[in-house]
Every structure is written in C-alpha cells, then in structure tokens.
N, C-alpha and C positions, 0 to 999 in steps of 0.2 A: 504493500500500500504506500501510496506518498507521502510524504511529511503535510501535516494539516496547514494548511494556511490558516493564519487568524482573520480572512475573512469569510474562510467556510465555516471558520467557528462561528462566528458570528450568526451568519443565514445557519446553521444546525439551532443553535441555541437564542433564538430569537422569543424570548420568552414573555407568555403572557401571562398576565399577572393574573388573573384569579382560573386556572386549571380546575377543572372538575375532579374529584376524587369519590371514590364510590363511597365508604363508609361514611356516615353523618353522624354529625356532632352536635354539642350546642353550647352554652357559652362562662366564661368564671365569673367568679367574684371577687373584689381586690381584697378583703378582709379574710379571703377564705372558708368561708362558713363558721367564726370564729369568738364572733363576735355579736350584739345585735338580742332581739328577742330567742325567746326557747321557742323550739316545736310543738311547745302544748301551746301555742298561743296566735303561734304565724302556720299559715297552711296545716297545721294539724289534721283538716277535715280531711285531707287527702290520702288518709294513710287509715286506714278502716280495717277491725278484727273481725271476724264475726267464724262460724263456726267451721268452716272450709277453710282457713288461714288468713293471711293477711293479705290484703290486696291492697291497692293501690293507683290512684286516678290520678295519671302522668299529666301534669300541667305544667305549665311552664308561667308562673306566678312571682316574678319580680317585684320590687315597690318603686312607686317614682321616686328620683333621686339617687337611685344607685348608681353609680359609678363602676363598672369594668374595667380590670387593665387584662390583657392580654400578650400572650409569646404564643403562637401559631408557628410549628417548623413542617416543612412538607419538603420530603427528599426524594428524587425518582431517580431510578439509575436503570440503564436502560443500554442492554447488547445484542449487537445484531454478525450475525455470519453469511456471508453469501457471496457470490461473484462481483458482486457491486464492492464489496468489503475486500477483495482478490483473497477470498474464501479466511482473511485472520479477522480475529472480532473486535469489533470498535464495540468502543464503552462510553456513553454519556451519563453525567452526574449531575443534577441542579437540586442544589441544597438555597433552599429560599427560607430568611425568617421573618414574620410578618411583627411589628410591637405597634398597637394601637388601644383606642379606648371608647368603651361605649359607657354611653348615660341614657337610663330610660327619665324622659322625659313625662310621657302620658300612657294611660292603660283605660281603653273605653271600657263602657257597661257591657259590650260583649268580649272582655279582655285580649283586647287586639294591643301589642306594649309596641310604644315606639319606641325605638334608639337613635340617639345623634350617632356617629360616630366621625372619629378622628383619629387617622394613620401617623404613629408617631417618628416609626422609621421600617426601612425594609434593606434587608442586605441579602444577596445572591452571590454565590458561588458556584462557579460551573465549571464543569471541564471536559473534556472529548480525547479520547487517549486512543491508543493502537499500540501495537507491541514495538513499532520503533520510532513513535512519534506521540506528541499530548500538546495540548494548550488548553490554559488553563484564564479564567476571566471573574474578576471579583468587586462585585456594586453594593456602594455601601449610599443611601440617601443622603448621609447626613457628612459626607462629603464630596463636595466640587470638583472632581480633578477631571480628566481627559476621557473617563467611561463615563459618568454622570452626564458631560454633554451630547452621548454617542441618541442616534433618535432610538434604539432599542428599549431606553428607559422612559421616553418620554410622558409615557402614562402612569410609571412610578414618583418621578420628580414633580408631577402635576398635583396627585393627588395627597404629596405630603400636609399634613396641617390646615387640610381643608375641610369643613365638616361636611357632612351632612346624612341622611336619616333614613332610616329600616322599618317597617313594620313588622309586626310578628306574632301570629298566629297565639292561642294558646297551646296549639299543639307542634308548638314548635317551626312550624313553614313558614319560611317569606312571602309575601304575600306583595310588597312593593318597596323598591329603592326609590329617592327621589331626592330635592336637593343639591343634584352634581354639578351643576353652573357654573359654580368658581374653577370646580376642576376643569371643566371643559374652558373655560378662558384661558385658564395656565397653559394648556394645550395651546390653541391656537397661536396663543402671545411666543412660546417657545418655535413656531414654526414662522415668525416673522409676518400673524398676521396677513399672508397672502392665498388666503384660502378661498375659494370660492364655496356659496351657500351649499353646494351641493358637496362640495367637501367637506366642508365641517360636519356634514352629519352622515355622511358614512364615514369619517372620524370616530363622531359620536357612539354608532353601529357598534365598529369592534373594540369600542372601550368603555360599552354603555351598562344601563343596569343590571342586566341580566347576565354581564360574564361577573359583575360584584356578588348578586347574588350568590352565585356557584360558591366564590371561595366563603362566603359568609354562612350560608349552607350547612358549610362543614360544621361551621361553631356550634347551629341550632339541631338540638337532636331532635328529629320527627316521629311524635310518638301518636299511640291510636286513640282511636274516639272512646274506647274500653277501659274499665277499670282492668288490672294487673295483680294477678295473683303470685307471690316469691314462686320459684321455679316453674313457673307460667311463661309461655313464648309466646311474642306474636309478629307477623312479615309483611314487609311490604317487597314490593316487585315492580319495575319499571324497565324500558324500553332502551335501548340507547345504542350507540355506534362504538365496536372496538376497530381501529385501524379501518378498514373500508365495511366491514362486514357488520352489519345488525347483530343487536344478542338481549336477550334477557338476562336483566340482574336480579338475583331474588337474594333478598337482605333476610336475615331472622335475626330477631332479639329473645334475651332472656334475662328475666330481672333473677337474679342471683341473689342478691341479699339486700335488707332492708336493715339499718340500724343507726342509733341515737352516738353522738360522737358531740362532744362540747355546746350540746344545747340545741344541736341540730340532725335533724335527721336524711340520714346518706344511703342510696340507693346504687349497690355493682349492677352494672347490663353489660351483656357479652353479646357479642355480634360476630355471624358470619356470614359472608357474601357466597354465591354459588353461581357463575355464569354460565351461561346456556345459548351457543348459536344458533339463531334463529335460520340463517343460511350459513352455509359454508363453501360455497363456490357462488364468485360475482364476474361477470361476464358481461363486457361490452365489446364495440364491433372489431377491435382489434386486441385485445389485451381478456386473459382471464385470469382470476386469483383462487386459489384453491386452498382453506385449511386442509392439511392432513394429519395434523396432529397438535391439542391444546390441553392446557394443562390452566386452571386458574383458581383463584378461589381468595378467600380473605379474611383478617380475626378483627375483632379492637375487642376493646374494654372501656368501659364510660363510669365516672365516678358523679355522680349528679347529685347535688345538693338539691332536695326538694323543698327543705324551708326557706331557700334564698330565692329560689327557681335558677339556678346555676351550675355547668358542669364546674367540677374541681381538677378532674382531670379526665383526660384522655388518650387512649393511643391504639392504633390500627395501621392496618397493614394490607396490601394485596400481591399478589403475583398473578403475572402470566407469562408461559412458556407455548410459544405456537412455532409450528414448522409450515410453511405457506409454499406452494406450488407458483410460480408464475410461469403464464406459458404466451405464447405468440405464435402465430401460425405452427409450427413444426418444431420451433424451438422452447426450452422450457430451462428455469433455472429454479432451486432451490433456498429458499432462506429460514435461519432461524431468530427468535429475536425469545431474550427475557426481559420481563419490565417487570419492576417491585417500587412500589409505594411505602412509603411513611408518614404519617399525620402525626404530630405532639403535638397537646394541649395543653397548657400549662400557666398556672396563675403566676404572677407576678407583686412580691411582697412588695 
C-alpha cells in the first residue's frame, strides 16, 4: 500500500459531528445523585411493590433548574482488507470527547422537559494507519492553531458556546431541537459570508437538527409506555442502513436491579443489540454487493438515577465483522471490514 497522504487523511476522516450509534442513552446529573431530596419524597411514586415484585414506571422526571455537566466519549475503530487495501488492513480510529451542559428550563403538564444546552469543548483524535504507513490528526476547540481553521471543523468551532434547546419526551425521545441561529451565523460568518440562500440551507441540511439529535439521542434512554418489573425485559426495534444494505436493529433491555444509595434510588439496565439483514445482496445496473458473511451484535449497561430523572453512568459497545462480495460484470473482488463502537457516559464532578 502507499504511504497515506494527509490529504487522504483528511477526505477518510472527514468527520461529522453527531454519528449515530445504536445503543441509547440518556442523561447525568452534576451533583451525582448525591445530594438534594430522599426518594421517599421526589419521584417515589414511580417505584411501586405490590405482590409480583417491584416494578417500576420508567420516566424521565427532572426539576426545573437542574443543571447537567457532561463527558460523552465515543470511539470507532474500524479495519478493512481487500484489493482496494493491496489485500494489508488499514485501520481507522476516531476517538471524539464531547464536555457540555444542559439546564432544564420548563417541564409542561404533559411532562414534555426542555433543555438549553451548551457545548463547552470537543477534542478528536484520529488516525489511519497501515503496516508501513499512519497519520495521525488531533482537534482540540479550545485551541486556534492551523486544524481549528481546516473547514473539516467548521461545525465544531460554530457550535462552541452557543446555546440552544431540546425537548424531551417523558419517555425519554427527542421530540424537537430548535434555537440553532447563532450557530448557523458562526457558520456562514466563518465561510466569508458568500453564501448564497440556497447554500446556506443545504448548509443548514447536513448540520441541522436532526444529525444533533442523533448524538443527543444517545444521552436520553428511550424507555416504554409500561411499568417495569426487576428482571422484567422489554425491546424496541427499528429500521436503519449498515454500509449500503438495510437491516433491523432489535435492542432488549432488562432492569436488573433496583436500589436506594445516599437518599436516592438507582436502577442497573443491561442492553443488547441483535442485527438482522433485511437484504443481503444490492444490485444496481453495473455494480452488485453481496454479504457473505456477518457477525454483529452489542452490550451496554445504564446506571439511571430515577429520583433525579438522570443516567449516572453508562457504557456500550457494538461490533460488526462482514465479509462482502463485490462483483462487476465477470469480475469480482472480496472485502472484509471490522467496526467496534464505544459510548462512555460519565458525570463530571
């Protein structure tokens, strides 16, 4: 293979900022569950005995004025083998840490919680290696030098210190981002203001709400309409795109344990993911892709504070090992690729 240039680093590792990750999350508290009222007295009602064991009505019940800080780390490292690679494996790594902060401001009569939030800093590390070559690249917000200006960040350096606001389900789903104005000014003001209207808003497109959602997503754990009995499961399942191929994701939770811890009461959920190819050969008029062999699957662990309405921590995980067919008229070639995920959540004293 050739030695990488640092500008094929660059177009490989073109990164956007909120990646979707399959496990879901949801969000800390800065106090840690530590402080504040007892659980006989905050959310209590949610946590109910009766003679089948203890269950529990998974809400996500905050108070106005909370204040969140946040450390979000998410690491993908990702190897591919194939003629395109002159059959040695390339290895990409993007180690991204997210430090922001959310405030709920309001929570309606049908407990819908807003949040401001506010991106304090974000640092990325990434690298692209081979067995006789690597380049490595590392972006910190919260300093200016010669990557800071590269347009690759431009959506990171926009949205530092800027607020703005989430809605949120009780059951944990985003439900609208809104507020991004300032950010999208810092954008265009960084591209010299010569944008025409029809640029700025496919601008907007692929740096608009709905890829914020995604990473913010992750924080909020999405729980069911049902109350929750200890070693009780329940799944949700969804649609979604791996590499070009459709597949089903089917997530299962199970609340594990239910217990009181300095005044407040903490609930373990363990989660596994199970993906499922909806097709495995995609064919258009010149080109076809063929799985021939996959391997995926995925854990986390959720430590959720129900008196605060707050995870305290979290971590997950996924892999996928596929061996893919491409063929072309007569000709065909093989590739294989591993991808592994990592989510940390973690409060911030």
């Amino acid at each position: 293979m050739p030695n990488i240039s640092s500008k094929s680093f660059i177009s490989a590792f073109f990164i956007v900022m909120f990646s979707i990750l399959i496990l879901q999350g949801c969000d800390e508290k800065k106090d840690n569950g530590n402080t504040g009222k007892g659980s006989d007295t905050v959310n209590s009602d949610l946590v109910i005995k009766d003679d089948k064991g203890v269950k529990v009505n998974l809400l996500l019940k905050p108070k106005v004025g909370d204040v969140l800080s946040y450390r979000m780390n998410a690491k993908t490292t990702s190897k591919e083998k194939s003629p395109m690679t002159q059959d040695k494996e390339l290895t990409s790594i993007q180690d991204i840490n997210y430090y922001y902060k959310e405030e709920v401001t309001e929570i309606t009569s049908a407990g819908i919680v807003s949040y401001k939030i506010t991106f304090d800093s974000i640092t990325i590390i990434s690298n692209l290696a081979s067995a006789d070559s690597s380049v490595s690249l590392a972006y910190n917000s919260n300093i200016k030098d010669s990557i800071y200006s590269k347009p690759d960040f431009l959506q990171y350096n926009a949205i530092m210190g800027e607020s703005f606001y989430a809605r949120v389900s009780q059951n944990g789903e985003i439900s609208d981002v809104y507020g991004l104005e300032g950010v999208y000014e810092k954008m265009f003001k960084a591209l010299g203001d010569t944008l025409t209207k029809e640029q700025k808003e496919t601008l907007k497109d692929s740096f608009g709400k709905d890829a914020i959602k995604a990473v913010l997503q992750q924080q909020f754990q999405m729980f069911p309409e049902n109350p929750v009995y200890v070693d009780s499961a329940w799944t949700r399942s969804y649609e979604t795109q791996m590499l070009i191929f459709p597949v089903k994701n089917s997530l299962s939770y199970k609340l594990k344990e239910v217990k009181e811890e300095n005044k407040q009461t903490l609930l373990t959920i363990d989660a596994d993911l199970a993906v499922d190819f909806i097709e495995k050969e995609i064919k258009d008029k010149e080109m076809s892709y063929k799985v021939e062999d996959s391997k995926t699957g995925g854990k986390g662990v959720i430590i959720y504070n129900i008196t605060k309405g707050c995870v305290i921590k979290k971590e997950t995980s996924t892999n996928l090992d596929l061996t893919m067919k491409i063929s072309a008229g007569s000709q065909s070639v093989k590739t294989t690729q591993n991808v592994t995920t990592e989510l940390f959540v973690n409060l911030l004293q």
